[in-house]
C-alpha positions in Angstrom: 0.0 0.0 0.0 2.6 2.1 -0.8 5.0 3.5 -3.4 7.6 1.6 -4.4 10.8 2.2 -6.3 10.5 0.2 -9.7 13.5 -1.6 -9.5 13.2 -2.6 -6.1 9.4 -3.8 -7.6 9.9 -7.5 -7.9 12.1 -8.2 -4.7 9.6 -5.7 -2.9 6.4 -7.8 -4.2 8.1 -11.4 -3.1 8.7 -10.4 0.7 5.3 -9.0 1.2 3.6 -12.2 -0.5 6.3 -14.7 1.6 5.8 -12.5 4.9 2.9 -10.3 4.6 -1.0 -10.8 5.1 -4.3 -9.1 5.2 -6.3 -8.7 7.7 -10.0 -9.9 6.8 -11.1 -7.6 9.1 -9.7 -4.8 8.9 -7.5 -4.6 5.7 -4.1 -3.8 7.6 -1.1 -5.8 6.2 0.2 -7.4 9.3 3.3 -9.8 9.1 1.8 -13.9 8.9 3.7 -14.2 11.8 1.3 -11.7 13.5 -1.4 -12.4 12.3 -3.4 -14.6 14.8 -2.4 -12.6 17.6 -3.5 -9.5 15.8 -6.8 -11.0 15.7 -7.3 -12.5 18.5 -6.6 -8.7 20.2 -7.6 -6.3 18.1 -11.1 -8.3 16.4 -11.9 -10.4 19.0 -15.6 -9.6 20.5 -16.3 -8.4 24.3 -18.7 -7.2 25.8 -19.0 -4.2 28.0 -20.3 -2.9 31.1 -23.1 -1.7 29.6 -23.7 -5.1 27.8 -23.3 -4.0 24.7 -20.9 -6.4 22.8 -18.2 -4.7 19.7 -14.7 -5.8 18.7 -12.0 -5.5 21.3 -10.3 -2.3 19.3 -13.5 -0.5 19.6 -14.0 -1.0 23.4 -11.7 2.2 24.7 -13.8 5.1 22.0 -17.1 3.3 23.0 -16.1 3.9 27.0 -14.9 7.1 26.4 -17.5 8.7 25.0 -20.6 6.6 23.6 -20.9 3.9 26.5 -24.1 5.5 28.8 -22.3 3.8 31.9 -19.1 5.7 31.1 -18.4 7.6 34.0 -19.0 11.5 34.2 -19.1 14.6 36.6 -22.0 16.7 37.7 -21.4 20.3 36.7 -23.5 21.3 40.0 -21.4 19.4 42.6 -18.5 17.6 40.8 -19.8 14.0 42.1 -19.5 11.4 39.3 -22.1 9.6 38.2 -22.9 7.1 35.0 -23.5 9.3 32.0 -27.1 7.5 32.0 -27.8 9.2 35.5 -27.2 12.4 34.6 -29.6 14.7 33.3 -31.9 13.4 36.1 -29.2 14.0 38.9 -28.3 17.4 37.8 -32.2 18.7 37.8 -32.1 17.6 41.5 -28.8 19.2 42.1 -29.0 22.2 40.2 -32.8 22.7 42.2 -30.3 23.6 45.6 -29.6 26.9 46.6 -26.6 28.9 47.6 -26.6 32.4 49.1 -25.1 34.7 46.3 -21.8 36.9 47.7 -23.1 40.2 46.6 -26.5 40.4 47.2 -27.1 38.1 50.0 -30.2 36.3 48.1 -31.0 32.2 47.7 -29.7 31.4 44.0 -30.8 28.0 42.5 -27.1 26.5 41.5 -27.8 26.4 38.0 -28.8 30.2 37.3 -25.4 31.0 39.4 -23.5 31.5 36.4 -26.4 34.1 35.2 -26.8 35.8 38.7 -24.2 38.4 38.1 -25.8 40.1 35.7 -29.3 40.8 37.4 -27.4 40.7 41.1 -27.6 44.1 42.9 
C-alpha cells in the first residue's frame, strides 16, 4: 500500500507475498507471523459494562465517549455519576440553593453563572 521504487518492484512484491498478510477484518497488512495474535486482540468480540458487545479495538472510544455507563461529573457538585444518571441528577442538584456573595439572596445552582448580571 505504498510507493515503491521500480527496480526494487519485484524483490519488494516477493517479501510481502512470503511475509505479509491481510487482515479480513480490517485490511491492515500485518506480518503472517502476526497475524493470529492480531486477531485475536484487536477483532476479537467483548462485551462491555453496559452489555453492549463490539470488537476489542472498539472498546476504549465506546467507553470514552458513547458507552451511557461511562463515568462522568455533575457540573453542579463535581460527584461522578454514570452518563445515564445524569440529566436526572443534575435537575435535582442544580434545584439547591446557595446564598449569592453580593447580594445576599437564595440562587438556584444552576442560574449562578447568570446571577451576576441581574445581582444588585
Amino acid at each position: 500500500k505504498k510507493d515503491i521504487p521500480a527496480v526494487n518492484f519485484i524483490t519488494h512484491e516477493i517479501h510481502c507475498r512470503r511475509n505479509i498478510e491481510i487482515c479480513s477484518y480490517c485490511k491492515d497488512s500485518i506480518p503472517k507471523s502476526e497475524m493470529k495474535n492480531h486477531v485475536e486482540s484487536e477483532h476479537v468480540q467483548v462485551t462491555c459494562k453496559c452489555r453492549m458487545k463490539m470488537e476489542n479495538s472498539l472498546l476504549k472510544d465506546h467507553q470514552a465517549s458513547a458507552c451511557p455507563l461511562r463515568p462522568v461529573l455533575c457540573q453542579f457538585c463535581d460527584i461522578q455519576l454514570p452518563f445515564n444518571k445524569l440529566q436526572e441528577h443534575e435537575l435535582f442538584c442544580g434545584a439547591r440553593t446557595e446564598p449569592c456573595r453580593d447580594c445576599g439572596r437564595n440562587v438556584l445552582l444552576r442560574d449562578l453563572r447568570e446571577h451576576p448580571g441581574i445581582c444588585g
